[in-house]
Structure formats: C-alpha cells, structure tokens
N, CA, C and O of each residue as an XYZ file, in Angstrom:
516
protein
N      -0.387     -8.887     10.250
C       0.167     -8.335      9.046
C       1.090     -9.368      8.412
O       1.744    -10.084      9.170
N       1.183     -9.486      7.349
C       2.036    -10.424      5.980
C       2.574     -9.833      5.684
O       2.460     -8.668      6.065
N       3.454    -10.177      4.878
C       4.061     -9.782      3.642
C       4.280    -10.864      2.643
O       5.185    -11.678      2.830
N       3.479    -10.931      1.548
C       3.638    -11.885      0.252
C       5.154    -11.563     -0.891
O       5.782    -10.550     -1.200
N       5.211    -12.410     -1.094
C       6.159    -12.009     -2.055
C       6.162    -14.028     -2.723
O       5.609    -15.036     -2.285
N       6.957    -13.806     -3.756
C       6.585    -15.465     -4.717
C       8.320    -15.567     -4.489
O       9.061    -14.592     -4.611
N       8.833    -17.112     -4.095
C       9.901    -17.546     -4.033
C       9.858    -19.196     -4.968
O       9.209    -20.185     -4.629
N      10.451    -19.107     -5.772
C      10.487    -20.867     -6.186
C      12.196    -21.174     -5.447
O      13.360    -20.829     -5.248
N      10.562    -22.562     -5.227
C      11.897    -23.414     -4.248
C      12.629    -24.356     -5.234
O      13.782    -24.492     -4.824
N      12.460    -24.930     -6.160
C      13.470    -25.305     -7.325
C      14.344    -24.743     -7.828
O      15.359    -25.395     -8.069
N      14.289    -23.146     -8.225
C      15.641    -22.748     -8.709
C      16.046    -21.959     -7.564
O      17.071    -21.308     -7.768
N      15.195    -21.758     -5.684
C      15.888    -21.080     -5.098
C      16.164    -19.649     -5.276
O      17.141    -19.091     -4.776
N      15.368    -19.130     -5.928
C      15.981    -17.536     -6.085
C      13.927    -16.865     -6.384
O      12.925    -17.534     -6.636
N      14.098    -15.326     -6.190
C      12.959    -15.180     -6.515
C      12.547    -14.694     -8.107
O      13.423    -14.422     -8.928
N      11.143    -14.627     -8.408
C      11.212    -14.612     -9.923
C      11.085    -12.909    -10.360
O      10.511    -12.035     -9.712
N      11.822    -12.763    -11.678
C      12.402    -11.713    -11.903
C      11.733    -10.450    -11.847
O      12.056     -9.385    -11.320
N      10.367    -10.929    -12.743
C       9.311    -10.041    -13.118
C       7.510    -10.156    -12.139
O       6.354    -10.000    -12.532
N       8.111    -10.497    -10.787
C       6.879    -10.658    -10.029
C       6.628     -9.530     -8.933
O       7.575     -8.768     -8.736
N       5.577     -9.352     -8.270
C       5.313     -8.726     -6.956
C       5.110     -8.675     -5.938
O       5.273     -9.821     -5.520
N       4.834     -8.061     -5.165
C       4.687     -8.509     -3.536
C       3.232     -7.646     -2.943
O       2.619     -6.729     -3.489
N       3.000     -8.253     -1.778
C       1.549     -7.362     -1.870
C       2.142     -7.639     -0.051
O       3.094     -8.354      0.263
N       1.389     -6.961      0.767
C       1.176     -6.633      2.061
C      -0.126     -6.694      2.642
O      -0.958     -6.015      2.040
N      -0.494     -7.250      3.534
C      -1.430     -7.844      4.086
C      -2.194     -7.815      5.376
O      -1.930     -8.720      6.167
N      -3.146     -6.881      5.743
C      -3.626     -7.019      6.769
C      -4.782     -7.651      7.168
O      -5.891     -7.314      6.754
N      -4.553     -8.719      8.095
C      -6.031     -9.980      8.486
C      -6.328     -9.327      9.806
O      -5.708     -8.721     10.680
N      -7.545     -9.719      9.561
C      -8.204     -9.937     11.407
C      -9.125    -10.833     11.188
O      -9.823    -10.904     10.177
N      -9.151    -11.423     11.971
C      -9.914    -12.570     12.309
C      -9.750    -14.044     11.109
O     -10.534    -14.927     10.761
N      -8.154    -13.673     10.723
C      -8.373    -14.722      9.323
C      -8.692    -14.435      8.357
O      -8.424    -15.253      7.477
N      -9.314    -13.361      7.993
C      -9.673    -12.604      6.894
C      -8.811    -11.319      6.454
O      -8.224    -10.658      7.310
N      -8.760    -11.003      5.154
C      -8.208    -10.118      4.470
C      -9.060     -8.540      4.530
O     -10.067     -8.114      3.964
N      -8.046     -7.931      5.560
C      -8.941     -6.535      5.243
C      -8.334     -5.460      4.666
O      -9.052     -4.496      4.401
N      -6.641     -5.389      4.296
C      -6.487     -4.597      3.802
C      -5.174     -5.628      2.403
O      -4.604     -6.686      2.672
N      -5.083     -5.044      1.368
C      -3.909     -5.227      0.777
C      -4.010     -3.775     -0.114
O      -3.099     -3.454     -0.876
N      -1.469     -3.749      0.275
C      -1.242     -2.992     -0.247
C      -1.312     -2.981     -2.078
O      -1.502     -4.081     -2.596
N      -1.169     -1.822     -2.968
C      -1.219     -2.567     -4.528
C       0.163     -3.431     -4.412
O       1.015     -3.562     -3.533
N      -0.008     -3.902     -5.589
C       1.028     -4.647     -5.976
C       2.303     -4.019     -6.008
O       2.411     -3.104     -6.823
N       3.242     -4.282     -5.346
C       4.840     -3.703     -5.417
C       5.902     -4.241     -6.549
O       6.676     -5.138     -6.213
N       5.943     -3.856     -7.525
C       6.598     -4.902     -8.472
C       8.380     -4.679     -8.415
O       9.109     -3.770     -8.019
N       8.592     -5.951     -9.002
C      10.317     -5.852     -8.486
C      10.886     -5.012     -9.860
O      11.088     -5.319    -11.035
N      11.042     -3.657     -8.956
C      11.817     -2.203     -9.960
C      13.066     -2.031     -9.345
O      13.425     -2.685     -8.366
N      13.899     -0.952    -10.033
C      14.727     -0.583     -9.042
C      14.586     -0.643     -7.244
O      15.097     -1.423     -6.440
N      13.763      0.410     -7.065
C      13.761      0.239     -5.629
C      12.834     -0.658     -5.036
O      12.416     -0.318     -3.930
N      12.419     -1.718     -5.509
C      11.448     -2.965     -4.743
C      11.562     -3.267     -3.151
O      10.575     -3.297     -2.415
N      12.715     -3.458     -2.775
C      13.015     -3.636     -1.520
C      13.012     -2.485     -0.613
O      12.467     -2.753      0.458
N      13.457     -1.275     -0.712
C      13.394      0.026     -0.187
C      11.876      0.172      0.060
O      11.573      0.330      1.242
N      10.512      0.142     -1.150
C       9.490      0.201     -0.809
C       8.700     -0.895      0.075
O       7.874     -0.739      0.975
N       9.270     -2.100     -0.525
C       8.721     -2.980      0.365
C       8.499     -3.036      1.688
O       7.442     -3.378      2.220
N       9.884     -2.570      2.434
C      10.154     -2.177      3.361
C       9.262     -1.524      3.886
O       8.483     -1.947      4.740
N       9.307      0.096      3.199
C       9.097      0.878      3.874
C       6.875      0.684      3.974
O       6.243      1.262      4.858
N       6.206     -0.173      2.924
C       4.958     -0.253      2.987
C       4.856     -1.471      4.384
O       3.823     -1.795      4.971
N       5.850     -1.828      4.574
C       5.644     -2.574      5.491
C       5.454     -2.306      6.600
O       4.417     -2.456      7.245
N       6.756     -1.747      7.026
C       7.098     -0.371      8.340
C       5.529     -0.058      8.268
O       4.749     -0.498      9.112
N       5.127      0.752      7.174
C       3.630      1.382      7.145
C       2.183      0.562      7.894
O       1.270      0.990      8.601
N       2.423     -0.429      7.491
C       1.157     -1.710      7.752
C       1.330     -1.758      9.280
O       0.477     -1.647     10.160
N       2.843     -1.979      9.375
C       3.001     -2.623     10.902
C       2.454     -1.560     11.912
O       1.795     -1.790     12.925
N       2.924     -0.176     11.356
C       2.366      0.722     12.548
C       0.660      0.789     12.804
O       0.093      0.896     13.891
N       0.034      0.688     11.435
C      -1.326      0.701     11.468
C      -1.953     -0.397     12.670
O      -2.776     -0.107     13.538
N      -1.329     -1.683     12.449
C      -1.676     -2.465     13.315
C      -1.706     -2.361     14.712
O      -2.650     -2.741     15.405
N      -0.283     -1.655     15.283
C       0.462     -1.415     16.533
C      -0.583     -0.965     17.022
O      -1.276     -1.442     17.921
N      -0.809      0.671     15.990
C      -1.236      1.924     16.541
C      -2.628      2.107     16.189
O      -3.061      3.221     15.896
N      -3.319      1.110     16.203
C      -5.262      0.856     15.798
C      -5.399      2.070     16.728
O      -4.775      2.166     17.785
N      -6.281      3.014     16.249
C      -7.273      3.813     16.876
C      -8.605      3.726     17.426
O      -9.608      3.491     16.752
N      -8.587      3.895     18.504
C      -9.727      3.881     19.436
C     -10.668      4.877     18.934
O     -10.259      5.915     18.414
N     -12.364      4.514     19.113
C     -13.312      5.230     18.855
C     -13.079      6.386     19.563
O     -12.446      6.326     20.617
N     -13.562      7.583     19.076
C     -13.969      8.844     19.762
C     -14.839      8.364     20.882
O     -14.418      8.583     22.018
N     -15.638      7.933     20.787
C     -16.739      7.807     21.148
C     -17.141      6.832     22.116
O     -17.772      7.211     23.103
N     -16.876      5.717     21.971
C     -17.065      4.621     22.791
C     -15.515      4.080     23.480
O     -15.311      3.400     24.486
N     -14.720      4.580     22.666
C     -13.092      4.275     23.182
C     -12.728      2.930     23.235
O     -12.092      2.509     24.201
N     -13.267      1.741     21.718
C     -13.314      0.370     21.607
C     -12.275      0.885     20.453
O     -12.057      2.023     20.039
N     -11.742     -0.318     20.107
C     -10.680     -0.377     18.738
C     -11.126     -0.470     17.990
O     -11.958     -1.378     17.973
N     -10.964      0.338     16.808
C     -11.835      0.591     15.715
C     -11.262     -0.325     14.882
O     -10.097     -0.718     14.937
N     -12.483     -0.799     13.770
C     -12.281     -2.034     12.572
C     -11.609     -0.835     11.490
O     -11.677      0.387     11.358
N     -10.650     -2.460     10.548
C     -11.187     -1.536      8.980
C     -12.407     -1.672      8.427
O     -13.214     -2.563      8.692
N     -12.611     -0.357      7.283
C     -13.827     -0.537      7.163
C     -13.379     -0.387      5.038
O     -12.513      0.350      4.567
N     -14.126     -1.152      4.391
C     -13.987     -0.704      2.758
C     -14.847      0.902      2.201
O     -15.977      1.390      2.185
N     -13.712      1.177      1.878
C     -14.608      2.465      1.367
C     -15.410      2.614     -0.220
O     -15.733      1.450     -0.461
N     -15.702      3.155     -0.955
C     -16.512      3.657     -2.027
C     -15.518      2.944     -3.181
O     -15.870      2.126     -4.030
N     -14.031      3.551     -2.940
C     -13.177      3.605     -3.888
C     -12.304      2.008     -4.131
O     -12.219      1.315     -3.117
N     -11.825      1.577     -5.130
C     -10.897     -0.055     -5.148
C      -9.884      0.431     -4.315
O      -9.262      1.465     -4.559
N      -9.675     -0.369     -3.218
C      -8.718     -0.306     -2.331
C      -8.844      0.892     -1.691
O      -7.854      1.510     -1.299
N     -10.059      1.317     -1.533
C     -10.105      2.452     -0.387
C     -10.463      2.035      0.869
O     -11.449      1.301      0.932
N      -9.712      2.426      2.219
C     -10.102      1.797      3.465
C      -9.752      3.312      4.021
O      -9.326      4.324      3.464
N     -10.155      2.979      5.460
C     -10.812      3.921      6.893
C     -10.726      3.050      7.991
O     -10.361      1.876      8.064
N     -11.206      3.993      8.982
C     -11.709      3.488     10.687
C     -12.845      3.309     11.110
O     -13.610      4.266     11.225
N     -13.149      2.276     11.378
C     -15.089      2.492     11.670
C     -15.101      1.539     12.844
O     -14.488      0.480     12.978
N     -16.053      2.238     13.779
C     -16.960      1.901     14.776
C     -17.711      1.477     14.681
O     -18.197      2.476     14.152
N     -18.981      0.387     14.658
C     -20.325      0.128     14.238
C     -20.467     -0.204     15.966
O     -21.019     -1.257     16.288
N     -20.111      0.443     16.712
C     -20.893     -0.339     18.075
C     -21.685      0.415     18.722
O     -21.548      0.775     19.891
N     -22.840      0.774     17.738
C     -23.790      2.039     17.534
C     -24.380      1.944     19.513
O     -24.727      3.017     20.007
N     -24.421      0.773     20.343
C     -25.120      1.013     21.439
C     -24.266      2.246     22.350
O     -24.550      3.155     23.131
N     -22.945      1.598     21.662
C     -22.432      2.599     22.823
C     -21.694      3.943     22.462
O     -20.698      4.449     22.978
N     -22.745      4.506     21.078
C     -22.743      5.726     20.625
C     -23.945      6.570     21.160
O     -25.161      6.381     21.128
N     -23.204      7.518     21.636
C     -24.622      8.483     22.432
C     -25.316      8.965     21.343
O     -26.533      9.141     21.409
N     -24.489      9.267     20.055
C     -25.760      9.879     18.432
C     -26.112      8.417     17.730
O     -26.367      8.392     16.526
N     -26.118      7.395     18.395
C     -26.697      6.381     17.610
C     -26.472      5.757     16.409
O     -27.038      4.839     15.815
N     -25.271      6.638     16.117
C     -24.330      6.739     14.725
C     -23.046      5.799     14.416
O     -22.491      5.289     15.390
N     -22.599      5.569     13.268
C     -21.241      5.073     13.461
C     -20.346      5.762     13.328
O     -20.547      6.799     12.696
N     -18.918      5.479     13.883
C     -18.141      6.357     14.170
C     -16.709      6.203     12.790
O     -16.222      5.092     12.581
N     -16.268      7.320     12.077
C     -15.660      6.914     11.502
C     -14.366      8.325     11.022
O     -14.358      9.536     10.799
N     -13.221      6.910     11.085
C     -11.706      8.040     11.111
C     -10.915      8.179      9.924
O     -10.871      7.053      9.429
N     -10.573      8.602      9.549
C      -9.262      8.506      8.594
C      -8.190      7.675      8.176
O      -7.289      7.599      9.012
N      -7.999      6.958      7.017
C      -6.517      5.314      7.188
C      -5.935      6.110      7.749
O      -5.734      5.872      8.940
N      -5.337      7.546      7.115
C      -3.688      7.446      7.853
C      -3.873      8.564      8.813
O      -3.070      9.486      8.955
N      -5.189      8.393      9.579
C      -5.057      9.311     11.479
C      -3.094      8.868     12.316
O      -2.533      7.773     12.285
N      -2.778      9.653     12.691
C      -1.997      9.598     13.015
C      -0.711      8.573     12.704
O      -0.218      7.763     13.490
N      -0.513      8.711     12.018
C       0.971      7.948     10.707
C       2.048      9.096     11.438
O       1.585     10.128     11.925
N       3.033      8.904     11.454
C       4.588      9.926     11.726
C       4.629     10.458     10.262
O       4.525     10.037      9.110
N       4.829     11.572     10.919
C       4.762     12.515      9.425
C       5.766     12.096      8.240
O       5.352     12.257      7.092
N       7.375     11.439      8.482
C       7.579     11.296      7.350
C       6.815      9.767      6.544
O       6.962      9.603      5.333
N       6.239      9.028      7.166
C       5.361      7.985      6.658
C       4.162      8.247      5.728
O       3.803      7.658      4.708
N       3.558      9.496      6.499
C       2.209     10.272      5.850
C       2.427     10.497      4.412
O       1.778     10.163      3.420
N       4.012     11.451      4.646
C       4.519     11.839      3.193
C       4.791     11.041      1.976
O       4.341     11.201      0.842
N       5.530     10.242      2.383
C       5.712      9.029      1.794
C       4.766      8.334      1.149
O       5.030      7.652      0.159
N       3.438      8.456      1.711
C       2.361      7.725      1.529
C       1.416      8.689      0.616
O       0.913      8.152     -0.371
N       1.191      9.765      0.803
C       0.647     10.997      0.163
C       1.699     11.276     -1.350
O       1.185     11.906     -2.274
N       2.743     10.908     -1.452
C       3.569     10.776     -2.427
C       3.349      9.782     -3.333
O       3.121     10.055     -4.511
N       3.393      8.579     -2.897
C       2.900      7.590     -3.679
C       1.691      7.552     -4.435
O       1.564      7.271     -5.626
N       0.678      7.920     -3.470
C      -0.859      8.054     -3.909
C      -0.743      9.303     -5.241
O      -1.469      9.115     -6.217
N       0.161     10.526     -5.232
C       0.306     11.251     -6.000
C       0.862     10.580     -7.562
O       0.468     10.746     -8.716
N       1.744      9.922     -7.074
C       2.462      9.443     -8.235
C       1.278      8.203     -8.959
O       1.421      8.007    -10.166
N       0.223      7.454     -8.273
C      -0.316      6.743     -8.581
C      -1.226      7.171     -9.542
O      -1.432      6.634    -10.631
N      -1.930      8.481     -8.941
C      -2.732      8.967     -9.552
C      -2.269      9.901    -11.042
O      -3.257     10.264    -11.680
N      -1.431     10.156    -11.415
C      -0.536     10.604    -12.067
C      -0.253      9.574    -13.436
O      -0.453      9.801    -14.629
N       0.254      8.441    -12.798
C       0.282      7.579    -13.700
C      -1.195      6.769    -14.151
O      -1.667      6.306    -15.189
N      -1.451      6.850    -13.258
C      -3.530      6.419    -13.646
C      -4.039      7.275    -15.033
O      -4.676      6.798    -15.972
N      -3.424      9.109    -14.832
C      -4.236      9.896    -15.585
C      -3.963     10.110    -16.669
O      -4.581     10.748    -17.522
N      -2.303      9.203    -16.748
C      -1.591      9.395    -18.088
C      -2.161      7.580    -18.711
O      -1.737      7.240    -19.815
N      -2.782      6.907    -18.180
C      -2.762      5.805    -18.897
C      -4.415      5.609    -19.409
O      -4.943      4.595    -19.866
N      -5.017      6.964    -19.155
C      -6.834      7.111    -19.340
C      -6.644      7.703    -20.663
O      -7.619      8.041    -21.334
C-alpha cells in the first residue's frame, strides 16, 4: 500500500490545489486506487482515515471460502469498482470462481465511513448529470 500525494522540493511545501490518491500493488502492479482526495478542509483527516482503510484491506486479505488461498483483487463492471476473487478453479469443488465483497469484513465504524462517502459521491455525481 502507498500513499501519493505531490510535494515540490524547490519551494518545500506542498501545492495548494492538488491531490492524493492511495494505492494498492501486488506484484508491482496497481490494483486498487482510492479517487482522488483533494486538499479541502478536511484533506488530512480523510487521508488518513482512506488510508487506515487500505491498510486494513491489505492486513486483513480474505481467504477463499472454498479453497482457503488468499484471495486477489479483482476489477469489477463499474470505474473503480473492485471485489475478492479466487480463480484457482482446480481447487474449487463447483469448478467455479469464487467471489467476495471489497468491504467483507471492514470494523463497522470504517464500513460507515466508507458507505458514507460512496453516498455523498453518488449524490454529488447526480447533481452534476
């Protein structure tokens, strides 16, 4: 897990009107980023707290139902939609892939937090259509 954020090293300070994004790799590759966090009032409070968020995802990877291997991310349908997926179809008894929920087990006030945001996102999405 990362955390991006833009610093110039000439004037030493960060720039006024920029953002930060959050970052999850495996294998060197980019599999998840958070949206863009832009520097608002509370920039740092969220930053934080999407971070806290990332880090647990990582900690707390969920194991297949099924085969009981650590499940990948997987891209979903939607821009920036992700999940849990299994593809280690041999050692699925339905021959199937196995697949969980992003936020399976998050601590509930994280969930909220996160179910809040997505509210407010979508909110502001429906006022800008």
């Amino acid at each position: 897990m990362k955390v991006w954020t833009t610093w110039l090293y000439k004037d030493e300070e960060a720039r006024e009107e920029d953002a930060a994004w959050i970052l999850i790799a495996d294998r060197d590759a980019a599999r998840y980023f958070c949206r863009p966090l832009h520097r608002t009032k509370n920039f740092v409070r969220n930053l934080l707290r999407h971070a806290w968020i990332a880090w647990w995802r990582v900690l707390h990877r969920p194991l297949c139902p099924q085969c009981e291997q650590f499940m990948d991310i997987a891209y979903g349908r939607g821009i920036g939609a992700r999940y849990w997926r299994c593809d280690r179809l041999a050692n699925h008894s339905d021959g199937k892939p196995a697949n969980v929920d992003w936020d399976i087990g998050l601590p509930p006030k994280a969930k909220k937090y996160v179910e809040d945001w997505r509210r407010e996102r979508r909110r502001y999405l429906a006022k800008r259509r």
